[in-house]
C-alpha positions in Angstrom: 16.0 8.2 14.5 19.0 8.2 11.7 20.6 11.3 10.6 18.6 12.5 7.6 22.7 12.4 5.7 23.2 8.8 6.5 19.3 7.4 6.9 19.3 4.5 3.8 15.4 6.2 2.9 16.4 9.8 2.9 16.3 11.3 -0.8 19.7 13.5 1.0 18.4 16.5 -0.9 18.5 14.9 -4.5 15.2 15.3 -6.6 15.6 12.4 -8.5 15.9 10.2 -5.9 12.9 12.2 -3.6 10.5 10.9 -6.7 12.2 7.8 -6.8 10.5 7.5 -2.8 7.3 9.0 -3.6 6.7 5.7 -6.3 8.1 3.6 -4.0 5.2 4.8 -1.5 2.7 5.0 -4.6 3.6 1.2 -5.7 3.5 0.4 -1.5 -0.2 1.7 -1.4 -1.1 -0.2 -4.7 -0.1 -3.0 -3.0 -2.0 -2.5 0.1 -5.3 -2.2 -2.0 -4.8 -4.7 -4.3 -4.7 -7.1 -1.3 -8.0 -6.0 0.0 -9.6 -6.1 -3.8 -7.7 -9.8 -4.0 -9.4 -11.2 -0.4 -12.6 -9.3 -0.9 -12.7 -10.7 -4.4 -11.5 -14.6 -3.1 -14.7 -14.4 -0.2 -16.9 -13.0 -2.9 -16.3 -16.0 -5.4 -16.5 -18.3 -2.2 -20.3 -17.0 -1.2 -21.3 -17.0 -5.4 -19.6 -20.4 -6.3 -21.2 -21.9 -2.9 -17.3 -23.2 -2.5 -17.3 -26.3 0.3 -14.3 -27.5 1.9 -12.1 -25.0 -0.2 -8.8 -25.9 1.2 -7.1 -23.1 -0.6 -9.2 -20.3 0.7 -12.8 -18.9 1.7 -15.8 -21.3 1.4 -19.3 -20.3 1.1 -20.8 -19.1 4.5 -17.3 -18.2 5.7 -17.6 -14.4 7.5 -15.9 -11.5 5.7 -12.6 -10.7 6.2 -13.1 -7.5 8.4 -9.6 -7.4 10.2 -7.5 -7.9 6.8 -9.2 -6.0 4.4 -9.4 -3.3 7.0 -5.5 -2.9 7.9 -5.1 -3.2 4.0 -7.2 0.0 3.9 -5.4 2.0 6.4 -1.8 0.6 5.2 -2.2 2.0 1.9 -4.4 5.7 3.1 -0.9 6.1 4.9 1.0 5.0 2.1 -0.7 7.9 -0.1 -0.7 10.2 2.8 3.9 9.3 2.7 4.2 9.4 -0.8 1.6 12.9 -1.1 4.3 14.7 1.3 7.3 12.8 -0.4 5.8 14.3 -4.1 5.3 17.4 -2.0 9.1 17.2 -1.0 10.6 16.0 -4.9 8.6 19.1 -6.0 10.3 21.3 -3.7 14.0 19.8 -4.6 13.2 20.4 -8.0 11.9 24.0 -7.6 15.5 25.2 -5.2 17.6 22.7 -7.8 
């Protein structure tokens, strides 16, 4: 792992830059969501519209998308979980500022 002084994601002890992070992680876990609102919300259109031979995506009868929604899920509860401890952190550098 990188020295904390020359790792290119450290905050290196500046509060701006530690918030900076923590809506970097906030934005990362929005992200992560909206794709697993976007592909349950594509299958769900699929199975209501009775979509056949939809090139571009789901068609009706198609099985959920477990696998993808799921990892979605868990990449953005760690996202929150990073940018929680990286507010955590900004909060602390502000504080001893």
């Amino acid at each position: 792992m990188a020295d904390r002084e020359t790792d290119r994601w450290s905050d290196l002890g500046d509060p701006a830059k530690a918030r900076r992070l923590a809506w970097m992680w906030v934005i990362f876990a929005l992200v992560a969501a909206g794709g697993a609102g976007l592909s349950w919300l594509a299958w769900w259109v699929a199975q209501v519209g009775n979509y056949q031979d939809n090139w571009r995506g789901f068609n009706e009868g198609d099985g959920f998308p477990w696998i993808f929604v799921a990892v979605c899920v868990v990449a953005g509860v760690w996202c929150l979980f990073v940018a929680r401890r990286q507010w955590s952190r900004a909060r602390h550098l502000a504080r001893d500022h």
